[in-house]
Biopython code that builds the backbone (N, CA, C, O; Angstrom):
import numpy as np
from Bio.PDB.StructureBuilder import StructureBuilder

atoms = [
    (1, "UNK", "N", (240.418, -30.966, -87.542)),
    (1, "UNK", "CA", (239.184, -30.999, -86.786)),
    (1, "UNK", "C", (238.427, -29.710, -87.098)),
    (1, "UNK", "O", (239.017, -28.641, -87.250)),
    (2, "UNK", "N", (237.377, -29.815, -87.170)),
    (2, "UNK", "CA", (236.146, -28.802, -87.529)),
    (2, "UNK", "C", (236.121, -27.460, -86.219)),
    (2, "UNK", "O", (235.954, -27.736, -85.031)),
    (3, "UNK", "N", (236.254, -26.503, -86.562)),
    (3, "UNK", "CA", (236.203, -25.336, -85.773)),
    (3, "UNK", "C", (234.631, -25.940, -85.142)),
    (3, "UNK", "O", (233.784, -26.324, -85.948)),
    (4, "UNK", "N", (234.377, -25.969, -83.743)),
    (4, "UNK", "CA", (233.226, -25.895, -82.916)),
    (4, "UNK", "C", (232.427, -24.451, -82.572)),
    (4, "UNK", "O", (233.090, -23.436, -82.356)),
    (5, "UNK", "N", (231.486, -24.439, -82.550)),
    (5, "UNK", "CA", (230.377, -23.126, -82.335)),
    (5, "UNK", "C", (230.924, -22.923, -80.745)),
    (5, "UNK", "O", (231.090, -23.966, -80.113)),
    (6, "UNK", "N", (231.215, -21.637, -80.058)),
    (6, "UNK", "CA", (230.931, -21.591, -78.672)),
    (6, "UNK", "C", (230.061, -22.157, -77.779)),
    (6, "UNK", "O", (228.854, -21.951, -77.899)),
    (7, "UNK", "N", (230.609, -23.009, -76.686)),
    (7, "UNK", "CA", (229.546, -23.266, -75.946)),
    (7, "UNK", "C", (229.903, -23.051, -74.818)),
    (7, "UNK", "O", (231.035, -23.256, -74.380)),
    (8, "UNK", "N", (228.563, -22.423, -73.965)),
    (8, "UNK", "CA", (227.818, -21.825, -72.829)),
    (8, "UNK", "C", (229.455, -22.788, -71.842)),
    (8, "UNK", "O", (230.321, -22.243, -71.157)),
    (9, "UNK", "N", (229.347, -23.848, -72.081)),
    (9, "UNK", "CA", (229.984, -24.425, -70.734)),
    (9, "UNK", "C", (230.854, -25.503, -71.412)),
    (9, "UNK", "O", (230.585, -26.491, -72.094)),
    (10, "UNK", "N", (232.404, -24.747, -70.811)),
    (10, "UNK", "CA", (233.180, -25.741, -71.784)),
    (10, "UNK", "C", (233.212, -27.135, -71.480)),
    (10, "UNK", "O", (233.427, -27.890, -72.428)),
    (11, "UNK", "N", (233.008, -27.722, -70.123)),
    (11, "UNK", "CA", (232.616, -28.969, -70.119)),
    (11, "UNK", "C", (231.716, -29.611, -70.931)),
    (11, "UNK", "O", (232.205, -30.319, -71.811)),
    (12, "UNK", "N", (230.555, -29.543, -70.856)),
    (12, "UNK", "CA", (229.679, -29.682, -71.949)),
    (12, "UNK", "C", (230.387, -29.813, -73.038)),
    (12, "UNK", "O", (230.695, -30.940, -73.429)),
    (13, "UNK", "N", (230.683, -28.931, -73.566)),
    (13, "UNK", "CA", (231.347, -29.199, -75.056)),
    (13, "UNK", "C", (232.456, -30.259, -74.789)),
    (13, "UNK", "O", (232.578, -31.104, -75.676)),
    (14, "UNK", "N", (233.187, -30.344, -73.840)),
    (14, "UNK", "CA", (234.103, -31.476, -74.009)),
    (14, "UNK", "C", (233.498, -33.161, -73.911)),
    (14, "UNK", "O", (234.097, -34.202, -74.181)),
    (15, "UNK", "N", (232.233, -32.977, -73.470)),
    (15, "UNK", "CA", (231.769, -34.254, -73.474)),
    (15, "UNK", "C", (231.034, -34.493, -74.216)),
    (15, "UNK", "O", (230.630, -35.650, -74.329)),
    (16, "UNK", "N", (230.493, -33.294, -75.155)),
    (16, "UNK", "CA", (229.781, -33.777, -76.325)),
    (16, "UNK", "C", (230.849, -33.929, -77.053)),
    (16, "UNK", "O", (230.253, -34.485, -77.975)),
    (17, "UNK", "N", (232.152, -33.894, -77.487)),
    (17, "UNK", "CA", (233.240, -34.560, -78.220)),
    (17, "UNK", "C", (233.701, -36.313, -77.737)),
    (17, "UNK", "O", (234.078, -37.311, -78.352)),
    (18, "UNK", "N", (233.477, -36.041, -76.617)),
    (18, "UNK", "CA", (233.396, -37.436, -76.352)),
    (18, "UNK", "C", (232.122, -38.334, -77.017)),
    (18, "UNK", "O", (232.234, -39.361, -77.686)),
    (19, "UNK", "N", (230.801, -37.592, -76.605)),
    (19, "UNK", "CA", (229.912, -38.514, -77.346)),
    (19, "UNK", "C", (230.006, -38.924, -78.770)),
    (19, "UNK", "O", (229.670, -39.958, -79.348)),
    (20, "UNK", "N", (230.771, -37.397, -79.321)),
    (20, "UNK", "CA", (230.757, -37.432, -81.158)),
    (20, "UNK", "C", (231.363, -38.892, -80.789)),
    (20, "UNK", "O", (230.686, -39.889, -81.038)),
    (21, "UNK", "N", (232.941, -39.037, -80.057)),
    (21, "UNK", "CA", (233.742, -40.149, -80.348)),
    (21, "UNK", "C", (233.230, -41.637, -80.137)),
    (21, "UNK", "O", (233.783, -42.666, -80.527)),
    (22, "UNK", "N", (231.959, -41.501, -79.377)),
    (22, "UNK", "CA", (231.543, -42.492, -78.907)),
    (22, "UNK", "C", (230.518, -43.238, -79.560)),
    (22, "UNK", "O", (230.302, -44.445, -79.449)),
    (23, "UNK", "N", (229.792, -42.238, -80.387)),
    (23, "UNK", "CA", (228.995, -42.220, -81.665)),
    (23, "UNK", "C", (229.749, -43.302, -82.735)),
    (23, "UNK", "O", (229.199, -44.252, -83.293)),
    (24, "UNK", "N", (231.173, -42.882, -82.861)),
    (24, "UNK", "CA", (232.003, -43.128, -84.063)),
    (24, "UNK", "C", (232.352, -44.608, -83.396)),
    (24, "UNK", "O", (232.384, -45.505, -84.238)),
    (25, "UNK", "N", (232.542, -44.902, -82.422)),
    (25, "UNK", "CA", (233.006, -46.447, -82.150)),
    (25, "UNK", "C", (231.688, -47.562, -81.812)),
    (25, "UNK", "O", (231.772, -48.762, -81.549)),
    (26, "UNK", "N", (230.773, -46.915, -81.895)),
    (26, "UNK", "CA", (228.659, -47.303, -81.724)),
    (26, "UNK", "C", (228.299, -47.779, -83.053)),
    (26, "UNK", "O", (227.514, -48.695, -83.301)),
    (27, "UNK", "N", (229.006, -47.006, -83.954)),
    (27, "UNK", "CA", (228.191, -47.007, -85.557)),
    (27, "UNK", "C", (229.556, -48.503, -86.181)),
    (27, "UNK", "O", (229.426, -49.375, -87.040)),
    (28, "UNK", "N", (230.388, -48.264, -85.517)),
    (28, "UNK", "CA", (231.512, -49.447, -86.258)),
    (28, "UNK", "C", (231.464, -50.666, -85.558)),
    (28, "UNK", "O", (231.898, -51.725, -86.010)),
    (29, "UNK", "N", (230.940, -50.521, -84.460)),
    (29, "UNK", "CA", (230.754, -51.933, -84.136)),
    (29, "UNK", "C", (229.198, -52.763, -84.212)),
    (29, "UNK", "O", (228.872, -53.936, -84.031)),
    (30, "UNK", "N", (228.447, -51.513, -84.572)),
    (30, "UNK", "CA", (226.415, -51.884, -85.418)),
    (30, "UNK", "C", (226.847, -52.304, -87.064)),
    (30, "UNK", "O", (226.108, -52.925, -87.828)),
    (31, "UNK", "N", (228.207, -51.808, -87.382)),
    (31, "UNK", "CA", (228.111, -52.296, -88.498)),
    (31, "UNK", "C", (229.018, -53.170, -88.843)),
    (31, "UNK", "O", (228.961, -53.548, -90.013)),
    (32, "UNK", "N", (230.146, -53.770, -87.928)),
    (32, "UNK", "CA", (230.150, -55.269, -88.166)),
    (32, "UNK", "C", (229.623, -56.334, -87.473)),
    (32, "UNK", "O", (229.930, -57.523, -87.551)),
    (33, "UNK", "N", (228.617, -55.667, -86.637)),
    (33, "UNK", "CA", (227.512, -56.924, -86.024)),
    (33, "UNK", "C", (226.851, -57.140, -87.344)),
    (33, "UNK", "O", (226.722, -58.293, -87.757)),
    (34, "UNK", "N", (226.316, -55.868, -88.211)),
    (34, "UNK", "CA", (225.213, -56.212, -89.255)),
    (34, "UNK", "C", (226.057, -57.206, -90.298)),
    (34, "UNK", "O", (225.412, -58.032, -90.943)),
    (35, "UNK", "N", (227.010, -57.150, -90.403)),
    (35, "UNK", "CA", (227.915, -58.068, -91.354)),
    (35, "UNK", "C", (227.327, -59.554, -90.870)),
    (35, "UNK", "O", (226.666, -60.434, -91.421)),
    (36, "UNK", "N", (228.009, -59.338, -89.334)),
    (36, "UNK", "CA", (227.601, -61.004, -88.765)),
    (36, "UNK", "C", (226.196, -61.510, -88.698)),
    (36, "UNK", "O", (225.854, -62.504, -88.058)),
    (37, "UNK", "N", (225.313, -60.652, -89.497)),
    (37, "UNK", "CA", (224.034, -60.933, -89.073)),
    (37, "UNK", "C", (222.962, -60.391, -88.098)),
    (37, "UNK", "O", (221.738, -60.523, -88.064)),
    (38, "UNK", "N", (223.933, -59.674, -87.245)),
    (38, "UNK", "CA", (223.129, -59.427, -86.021)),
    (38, "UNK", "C", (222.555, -57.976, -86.222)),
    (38, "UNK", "O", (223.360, -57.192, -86.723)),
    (39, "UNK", "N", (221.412, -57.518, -85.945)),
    (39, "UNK", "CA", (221.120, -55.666, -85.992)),
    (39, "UNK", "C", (219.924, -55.777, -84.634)),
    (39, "UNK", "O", (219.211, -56.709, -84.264)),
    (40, "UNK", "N", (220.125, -54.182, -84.061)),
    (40, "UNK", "CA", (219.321, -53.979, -82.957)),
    (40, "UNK", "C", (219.232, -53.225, -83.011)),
    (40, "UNK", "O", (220.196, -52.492, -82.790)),
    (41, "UNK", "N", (217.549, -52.529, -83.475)),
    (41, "UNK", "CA", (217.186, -51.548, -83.541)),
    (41, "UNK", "C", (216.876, -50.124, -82.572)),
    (41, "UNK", "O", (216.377, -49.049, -82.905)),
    (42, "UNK", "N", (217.448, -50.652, -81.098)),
    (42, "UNK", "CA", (217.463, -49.372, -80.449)),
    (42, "UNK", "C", (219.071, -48.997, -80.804)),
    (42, "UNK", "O", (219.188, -47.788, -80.607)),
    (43, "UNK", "N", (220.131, -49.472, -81.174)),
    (43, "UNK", "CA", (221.435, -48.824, -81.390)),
    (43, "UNK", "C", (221.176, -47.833, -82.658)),
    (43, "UNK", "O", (222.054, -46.983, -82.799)),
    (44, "UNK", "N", (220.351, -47.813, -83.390)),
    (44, "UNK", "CA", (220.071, -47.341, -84.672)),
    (44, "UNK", "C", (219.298, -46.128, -83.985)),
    (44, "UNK", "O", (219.539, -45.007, -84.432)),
    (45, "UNK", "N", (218.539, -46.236, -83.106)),
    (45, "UNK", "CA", (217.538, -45.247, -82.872)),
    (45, "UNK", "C", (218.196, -44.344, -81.818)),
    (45, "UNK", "O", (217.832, -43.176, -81.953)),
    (46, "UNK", "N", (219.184, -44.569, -80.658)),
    (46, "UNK", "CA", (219.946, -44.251, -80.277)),
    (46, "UNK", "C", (220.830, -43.031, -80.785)),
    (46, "UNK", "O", (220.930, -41.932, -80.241)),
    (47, "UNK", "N", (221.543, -43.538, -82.127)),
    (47, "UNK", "CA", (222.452, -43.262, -82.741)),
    (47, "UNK", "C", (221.805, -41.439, -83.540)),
    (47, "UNK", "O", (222.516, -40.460, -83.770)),
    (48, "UNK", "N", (220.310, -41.577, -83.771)),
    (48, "UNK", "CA", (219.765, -40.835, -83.928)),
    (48, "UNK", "C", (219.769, -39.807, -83.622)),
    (48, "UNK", "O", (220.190, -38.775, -84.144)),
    (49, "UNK", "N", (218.889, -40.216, -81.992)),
    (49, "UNK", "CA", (218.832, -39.277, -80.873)),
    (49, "UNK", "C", (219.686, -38.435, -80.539)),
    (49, "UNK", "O", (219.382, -37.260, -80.337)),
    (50, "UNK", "N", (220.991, -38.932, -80.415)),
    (50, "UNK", "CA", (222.240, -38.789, -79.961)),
    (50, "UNK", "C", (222.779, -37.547, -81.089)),
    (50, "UNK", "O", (223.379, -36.574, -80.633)),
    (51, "UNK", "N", (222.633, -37.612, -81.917)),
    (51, "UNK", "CA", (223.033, -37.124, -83.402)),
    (51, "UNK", "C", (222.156, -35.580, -83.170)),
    (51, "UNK", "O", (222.768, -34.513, -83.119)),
    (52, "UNK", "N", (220.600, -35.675, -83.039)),
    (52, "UNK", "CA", (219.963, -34.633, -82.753)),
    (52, "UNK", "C", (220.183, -33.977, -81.745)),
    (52, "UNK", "O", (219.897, -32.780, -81.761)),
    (53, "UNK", "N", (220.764, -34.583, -80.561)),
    (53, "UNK", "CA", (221.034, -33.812, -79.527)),
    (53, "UNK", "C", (222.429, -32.906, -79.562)),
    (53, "UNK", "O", (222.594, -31.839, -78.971)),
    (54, "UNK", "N", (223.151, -33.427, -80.193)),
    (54, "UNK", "CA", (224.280, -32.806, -80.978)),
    (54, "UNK", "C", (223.857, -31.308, -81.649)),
    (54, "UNK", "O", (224.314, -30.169, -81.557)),
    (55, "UNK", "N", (223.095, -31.735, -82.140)),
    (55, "UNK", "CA", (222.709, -30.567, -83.226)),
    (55, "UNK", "C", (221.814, -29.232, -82.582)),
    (55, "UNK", "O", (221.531, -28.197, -83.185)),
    (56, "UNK", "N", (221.397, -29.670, -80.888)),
    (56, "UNK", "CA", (220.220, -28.882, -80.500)),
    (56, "UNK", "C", (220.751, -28.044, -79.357)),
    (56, "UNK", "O", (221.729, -28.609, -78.867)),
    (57, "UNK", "N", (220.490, -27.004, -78.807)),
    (57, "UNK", "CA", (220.398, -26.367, -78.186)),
    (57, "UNK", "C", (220.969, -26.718, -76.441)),
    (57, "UNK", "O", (221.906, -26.224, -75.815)),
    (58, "UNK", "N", (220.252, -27.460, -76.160)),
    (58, "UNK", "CA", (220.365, -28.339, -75.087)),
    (58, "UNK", "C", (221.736, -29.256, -75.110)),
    (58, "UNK", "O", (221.823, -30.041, -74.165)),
    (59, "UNK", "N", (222.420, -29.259, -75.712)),
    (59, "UNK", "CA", (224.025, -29.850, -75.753)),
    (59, "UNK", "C", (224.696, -28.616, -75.089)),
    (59, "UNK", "O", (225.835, -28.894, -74.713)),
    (60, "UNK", "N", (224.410, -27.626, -74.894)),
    (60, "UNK", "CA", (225.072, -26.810, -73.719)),
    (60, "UNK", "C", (224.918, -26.733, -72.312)),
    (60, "UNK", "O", (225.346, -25.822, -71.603)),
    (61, "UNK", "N", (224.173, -27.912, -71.877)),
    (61, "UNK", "CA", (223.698, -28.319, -70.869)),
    (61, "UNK", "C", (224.272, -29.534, -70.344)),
    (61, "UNK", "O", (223.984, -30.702, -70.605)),
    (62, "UNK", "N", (225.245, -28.994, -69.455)),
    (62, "UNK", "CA", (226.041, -30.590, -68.844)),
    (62, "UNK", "C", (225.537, -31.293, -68.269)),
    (62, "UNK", "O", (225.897, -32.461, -68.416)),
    (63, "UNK", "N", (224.594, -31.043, -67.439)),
    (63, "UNK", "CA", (223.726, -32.483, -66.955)),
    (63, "UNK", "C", (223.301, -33.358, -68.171)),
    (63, "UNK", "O", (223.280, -34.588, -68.190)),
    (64, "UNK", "N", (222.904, -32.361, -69.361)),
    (64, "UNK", "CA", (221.919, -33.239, -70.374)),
    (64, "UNK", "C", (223.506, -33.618, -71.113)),
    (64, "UNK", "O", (223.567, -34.666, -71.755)),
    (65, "UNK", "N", (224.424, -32.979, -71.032)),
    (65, "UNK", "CA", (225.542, -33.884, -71.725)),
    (65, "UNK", "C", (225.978, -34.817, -71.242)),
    (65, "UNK", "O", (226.370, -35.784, -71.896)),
    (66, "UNK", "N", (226.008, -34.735, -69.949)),
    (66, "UNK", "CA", (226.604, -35.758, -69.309)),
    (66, "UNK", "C", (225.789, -37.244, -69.376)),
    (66, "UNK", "O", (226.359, -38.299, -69.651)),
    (67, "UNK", "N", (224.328, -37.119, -69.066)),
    (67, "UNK", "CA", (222.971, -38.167, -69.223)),
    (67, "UNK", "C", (223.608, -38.529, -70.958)),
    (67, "UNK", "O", (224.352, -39.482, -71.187)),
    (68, "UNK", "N", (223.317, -37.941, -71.600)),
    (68, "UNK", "CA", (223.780, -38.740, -73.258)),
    (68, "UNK", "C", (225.103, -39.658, -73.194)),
    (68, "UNK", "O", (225.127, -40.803, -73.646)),
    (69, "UNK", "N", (226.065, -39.102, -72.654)),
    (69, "UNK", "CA", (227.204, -39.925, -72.429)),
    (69, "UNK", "C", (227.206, -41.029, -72.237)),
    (69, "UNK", "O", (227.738, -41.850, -72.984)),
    (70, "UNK", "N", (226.551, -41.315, -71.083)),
    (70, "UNK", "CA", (226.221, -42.174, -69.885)),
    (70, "UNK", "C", (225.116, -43.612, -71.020)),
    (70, "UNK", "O", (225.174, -44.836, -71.137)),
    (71, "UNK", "N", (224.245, -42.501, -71.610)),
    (71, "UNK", "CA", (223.714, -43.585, -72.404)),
    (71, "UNK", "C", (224.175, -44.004, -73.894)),
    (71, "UNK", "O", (223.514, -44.589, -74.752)),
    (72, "UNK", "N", (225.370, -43.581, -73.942)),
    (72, "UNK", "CA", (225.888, -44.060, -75.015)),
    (72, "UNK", "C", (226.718, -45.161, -74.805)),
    (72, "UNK", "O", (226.840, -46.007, -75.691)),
    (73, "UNK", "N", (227.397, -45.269, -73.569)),
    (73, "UNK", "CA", (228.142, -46.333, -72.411)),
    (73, "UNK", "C", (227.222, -47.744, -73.097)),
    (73, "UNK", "O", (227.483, -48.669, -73.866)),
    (74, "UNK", "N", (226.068, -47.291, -72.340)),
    (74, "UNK", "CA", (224.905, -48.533, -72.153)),
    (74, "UNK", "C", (224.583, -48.664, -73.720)),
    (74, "UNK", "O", (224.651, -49.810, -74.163)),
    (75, "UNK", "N", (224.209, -47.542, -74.702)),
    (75, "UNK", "CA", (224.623, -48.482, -76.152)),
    (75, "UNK", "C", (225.556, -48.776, -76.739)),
    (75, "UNK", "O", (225.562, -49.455, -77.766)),
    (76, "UNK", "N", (226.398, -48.361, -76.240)),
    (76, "UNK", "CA", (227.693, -49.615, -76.795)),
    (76, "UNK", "C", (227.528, -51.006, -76.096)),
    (76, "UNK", "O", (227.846, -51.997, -76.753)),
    (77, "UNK", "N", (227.081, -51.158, -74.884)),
    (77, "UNK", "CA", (226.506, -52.432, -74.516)),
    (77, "UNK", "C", (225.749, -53.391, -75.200)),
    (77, "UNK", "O", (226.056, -54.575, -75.343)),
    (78, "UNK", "N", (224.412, -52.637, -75.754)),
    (78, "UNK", "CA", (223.589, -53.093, -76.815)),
    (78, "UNK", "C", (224.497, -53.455, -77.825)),
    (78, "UNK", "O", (224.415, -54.661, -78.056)),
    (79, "UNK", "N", (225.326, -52.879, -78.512)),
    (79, "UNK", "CA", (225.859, -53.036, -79.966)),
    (79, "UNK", "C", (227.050, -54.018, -79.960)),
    (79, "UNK", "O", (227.498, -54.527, -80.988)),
    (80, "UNK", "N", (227.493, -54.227, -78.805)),
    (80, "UNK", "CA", (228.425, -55.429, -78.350)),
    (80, "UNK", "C", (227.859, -56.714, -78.019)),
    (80, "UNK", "O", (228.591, -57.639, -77.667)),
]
sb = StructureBuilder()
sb.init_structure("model")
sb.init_model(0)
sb.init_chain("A")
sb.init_seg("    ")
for serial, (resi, resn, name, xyz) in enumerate(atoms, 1):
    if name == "N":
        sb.init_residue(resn, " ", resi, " ")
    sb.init_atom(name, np.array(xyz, "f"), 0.0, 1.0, " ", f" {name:<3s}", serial, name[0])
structure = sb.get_structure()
């Protein structure tokens, strides 16, 4: 596993590992829906967001980690 940057609040960081993980089971099940035919373009746009928020500043922020979580729940809904 990839050494992580310090963050402000180790919760936070533990639930943005959850999102990474949640990311990783979002993108495998968008891509054997796309096999079956099926694609939905907010799981794609989602997947994005999610990705940038990773990368930004504001991922040391557990409310805002926790809200991404929460909507990654509801796109795995979409992608199911």
């Amino acid at each position: 596993m990839p050494q992580r940057e310090a963050a402000t609040d180790e919760n936070a960081s533990a639930l943005c590992e959850m999102l990474e993980y949640g990311l990783k089971g979002i993108a495998a099940y968008a891509h054997h829906a796309e096999v079956g035919g099926m694609k939905d373009p907010r799981v794609d746009a989602f997947i994005v967001e999610a990705l940038a928020f990773l990368t930004s500043p504001q991922k040391n922020d557990l409310g805002a980690a926790l809200k991404m979580c929460l909507r990654a729940g509801e796109a795995n809904l979409w992608t199911m």
